[in-house]
C-alpha positions as CSV (number, residue, x, y, z in Angstrom):
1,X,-14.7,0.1,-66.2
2,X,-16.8,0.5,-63.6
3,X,-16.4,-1.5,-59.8
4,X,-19.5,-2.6,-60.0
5,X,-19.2,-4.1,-63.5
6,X,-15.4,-5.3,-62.5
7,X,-17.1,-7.8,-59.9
8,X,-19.2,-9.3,-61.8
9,X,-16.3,-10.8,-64.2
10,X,-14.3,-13.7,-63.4
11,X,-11.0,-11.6,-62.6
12,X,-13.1,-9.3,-60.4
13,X,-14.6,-12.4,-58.2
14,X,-11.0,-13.2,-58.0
15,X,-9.6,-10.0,-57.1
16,X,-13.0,-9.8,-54.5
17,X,-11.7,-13.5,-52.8
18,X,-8.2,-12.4,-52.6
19,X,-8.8,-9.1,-50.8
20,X,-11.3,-10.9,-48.7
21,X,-8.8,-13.2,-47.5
22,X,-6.3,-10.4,-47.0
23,X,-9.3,-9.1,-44.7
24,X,-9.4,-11.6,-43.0
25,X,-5.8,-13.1,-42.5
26,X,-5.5,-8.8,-40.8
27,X,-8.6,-9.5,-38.2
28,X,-7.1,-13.0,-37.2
29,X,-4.0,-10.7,-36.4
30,X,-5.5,-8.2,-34.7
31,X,-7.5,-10.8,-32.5
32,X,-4.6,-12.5,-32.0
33,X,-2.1,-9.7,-31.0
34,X,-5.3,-8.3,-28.0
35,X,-5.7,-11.6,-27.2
36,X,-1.9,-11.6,-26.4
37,X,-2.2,-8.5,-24.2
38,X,-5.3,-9.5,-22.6
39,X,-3.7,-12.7,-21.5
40,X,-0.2,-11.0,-20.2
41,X,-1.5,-7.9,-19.3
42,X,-2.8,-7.9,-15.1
43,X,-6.5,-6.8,-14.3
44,X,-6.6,-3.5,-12.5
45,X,-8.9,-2.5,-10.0
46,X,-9.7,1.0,-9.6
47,X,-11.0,2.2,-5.7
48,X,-11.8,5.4,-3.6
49,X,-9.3,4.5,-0.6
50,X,-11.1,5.1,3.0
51,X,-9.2,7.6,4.2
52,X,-8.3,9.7,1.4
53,X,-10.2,11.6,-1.2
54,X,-7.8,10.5,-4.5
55,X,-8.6,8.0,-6.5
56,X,-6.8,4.8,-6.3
57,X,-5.7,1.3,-8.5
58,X,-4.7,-1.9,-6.9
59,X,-2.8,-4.9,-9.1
60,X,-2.5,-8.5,-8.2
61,X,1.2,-7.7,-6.9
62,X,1.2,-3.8,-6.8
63,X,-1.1,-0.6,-5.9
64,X,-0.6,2.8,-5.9
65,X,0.9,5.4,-3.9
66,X,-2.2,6.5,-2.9
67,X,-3.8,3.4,-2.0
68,X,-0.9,2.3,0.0
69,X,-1.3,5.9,1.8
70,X,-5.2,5.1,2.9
71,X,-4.3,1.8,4.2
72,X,-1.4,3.5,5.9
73,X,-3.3,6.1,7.5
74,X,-6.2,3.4,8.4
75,X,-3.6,0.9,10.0
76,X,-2.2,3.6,12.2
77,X,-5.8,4.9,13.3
78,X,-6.8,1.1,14.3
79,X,-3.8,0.7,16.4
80,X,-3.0,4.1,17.8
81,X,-6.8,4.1,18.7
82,X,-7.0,1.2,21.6
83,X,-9.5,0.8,25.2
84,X,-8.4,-2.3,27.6
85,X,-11.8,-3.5,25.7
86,X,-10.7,-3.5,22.6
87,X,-6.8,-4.1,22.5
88,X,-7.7,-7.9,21.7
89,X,-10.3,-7.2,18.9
90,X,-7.3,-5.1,17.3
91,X,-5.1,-7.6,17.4
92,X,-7.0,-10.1,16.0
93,X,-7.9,-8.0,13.1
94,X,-4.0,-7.4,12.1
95,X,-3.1,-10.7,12.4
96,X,-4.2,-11.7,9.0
97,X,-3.1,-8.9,7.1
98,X,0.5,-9.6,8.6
99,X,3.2,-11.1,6.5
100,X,5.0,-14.4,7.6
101,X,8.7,-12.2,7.9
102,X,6.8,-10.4,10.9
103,X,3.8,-12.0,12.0
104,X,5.6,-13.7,15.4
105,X,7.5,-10.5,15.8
106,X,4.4,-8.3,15.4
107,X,2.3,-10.5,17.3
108,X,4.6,-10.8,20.5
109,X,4.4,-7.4,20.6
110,X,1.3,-6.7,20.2
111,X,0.3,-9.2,23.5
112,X,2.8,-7.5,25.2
113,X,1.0,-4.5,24.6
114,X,-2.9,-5.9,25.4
115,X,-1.2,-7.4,29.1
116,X,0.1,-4.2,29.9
117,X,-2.9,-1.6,28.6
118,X,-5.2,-4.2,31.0
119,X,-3.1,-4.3,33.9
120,X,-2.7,-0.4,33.3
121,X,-6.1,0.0,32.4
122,X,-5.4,2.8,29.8
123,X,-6.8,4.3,26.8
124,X,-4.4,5.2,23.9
125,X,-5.7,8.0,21.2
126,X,-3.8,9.1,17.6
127,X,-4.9,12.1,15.8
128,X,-2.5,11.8,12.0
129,X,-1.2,14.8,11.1
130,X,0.6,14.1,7.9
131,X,1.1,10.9,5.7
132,X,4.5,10.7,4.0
133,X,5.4,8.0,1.3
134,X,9.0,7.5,0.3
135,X,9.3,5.5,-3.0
136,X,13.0,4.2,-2.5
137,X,11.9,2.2,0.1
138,X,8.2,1.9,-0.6
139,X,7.3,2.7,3.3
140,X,4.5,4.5,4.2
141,X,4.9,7.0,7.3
142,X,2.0,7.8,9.4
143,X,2.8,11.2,11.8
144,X,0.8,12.3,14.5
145,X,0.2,12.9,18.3
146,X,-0.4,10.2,20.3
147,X,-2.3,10.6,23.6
148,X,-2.3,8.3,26.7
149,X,-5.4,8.5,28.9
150,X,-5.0,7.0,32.6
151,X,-7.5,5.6,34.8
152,X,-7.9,8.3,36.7
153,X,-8.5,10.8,33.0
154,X,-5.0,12.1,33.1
155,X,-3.7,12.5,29.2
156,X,-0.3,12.7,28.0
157,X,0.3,14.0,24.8
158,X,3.5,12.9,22.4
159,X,5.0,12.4,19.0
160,X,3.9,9.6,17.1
161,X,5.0,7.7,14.0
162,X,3.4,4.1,12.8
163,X,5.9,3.2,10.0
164,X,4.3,0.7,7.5
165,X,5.8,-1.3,4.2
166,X,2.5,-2.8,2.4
167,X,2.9,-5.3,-0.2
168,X,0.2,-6.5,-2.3
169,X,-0.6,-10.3,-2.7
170,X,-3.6,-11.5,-4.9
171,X,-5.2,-7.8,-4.9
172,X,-4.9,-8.0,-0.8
173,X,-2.8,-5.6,1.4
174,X,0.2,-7.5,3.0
175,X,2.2,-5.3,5.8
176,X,5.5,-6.5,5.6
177,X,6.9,-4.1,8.2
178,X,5.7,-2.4,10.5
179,X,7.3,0.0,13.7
180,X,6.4,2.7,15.7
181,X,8.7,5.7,18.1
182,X,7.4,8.7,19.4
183,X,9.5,10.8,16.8
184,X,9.1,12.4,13.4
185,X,9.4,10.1,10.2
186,X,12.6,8.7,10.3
187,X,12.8,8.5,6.2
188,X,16.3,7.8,4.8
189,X,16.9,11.5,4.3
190,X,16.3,12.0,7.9
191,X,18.5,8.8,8.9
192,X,21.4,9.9,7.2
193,X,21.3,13.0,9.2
194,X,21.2,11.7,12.0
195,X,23.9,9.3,11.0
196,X,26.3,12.2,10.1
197,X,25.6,14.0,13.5
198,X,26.6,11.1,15.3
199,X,29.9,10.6,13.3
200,X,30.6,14.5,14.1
201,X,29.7,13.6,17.0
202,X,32.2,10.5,18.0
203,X,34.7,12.7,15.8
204,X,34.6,15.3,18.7
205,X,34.5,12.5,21.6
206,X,38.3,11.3,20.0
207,X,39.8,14.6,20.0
């Protein structure tokens, strides 16, 4: 017998209804199941970072390597880039994309800093030289020189590092740590070298 003339009997309108609502009991699944993952799953946002040329994603709690890098490299330009006329524009720029843990500590420091480039009167320059991300500890490490201009045009050059850990809150950059020396990266592989030299070197003071 042919489909066609299968449908139009009585056992073939039945067989149509009870596929149909096999049909349709799978879509209410299916809706049901991406509704699920639509709901649970977080909105991603994909960006071009400022200061690098890969693409990145930010989350509402997380980012990318990448991402974390521009904003890295951007934080240390802004501060490692200061003028006695500008020092307090700078400040007032970081101070909302501080965290609680550090704002007062951050902040302390940072009018420390504006009292003594104005009494000074000095410039303060950073040219980055590499940007260094270490996932264990989800810093970002910003490396450069770092060059002090006096009043009278004299320029010092030295090592620079602007240390950085960024979370992400609502979709926003949070810097929940932040430090600077005038050394190379101090990453954990580097710290526990220099831990081991200076048990050698207590080792030797004792004998």
């Amino acid at each position: 017998m042919k489909l066609k003339d299968f449908l139009k009997t009585w056992e073939g309108t039945l067989a149509e209804n009870k596929f149909n609502r096999l049909f349709v009991l799978l879509l209410m699944v299916a809706n049901l199941v991406l509704g699920a993952k639509i709901f649970f799953t977080q909105p991603v946002i994909t960006m071009q970072p400022p200061t690098l040329d890969t693409q990145a994603w930010v989350a509402e709690d997380k980012a990318s390597q990448s991402y974390k890098e521009a904003w890295g490299m951007y934080l240390a330009t802004q501060i490692g880039n200061v003028t006695p006329s500008t020092v307090v524009l700078i400040k007032d720029w970081l101070g909302p994309l501080l965290s609680p843990a550090v704002y007062d500590e951050v902040i302390s420091a940072l009018e420390v800093q504006v009292v003594q480039i104005k009494n000074d009167r000095v410039s303060m320059r950073f040219e980055p030289r590499t940007v260094v991300y270490e996932p264990d500890s989800e810093k970002v490490f910003v490396y450069g020189y770092s060059y002090t201009i006096g009043v009278h045009g004299h320029e010092e050059r030295t090592e620079r590092t602007y240390e950085f850990r960024i979370g992400i809150t609502q979709f926003l950059p949070t810097v929940d740590f932040i430090d600077t020396y005038a050394d190379k990266p101090r990453t954990k592989k580097v710290l526990r070298v220099i831990e081991r030299r200076e048990e050698a070197r207590k080792e030797r003071e004792d004998d």
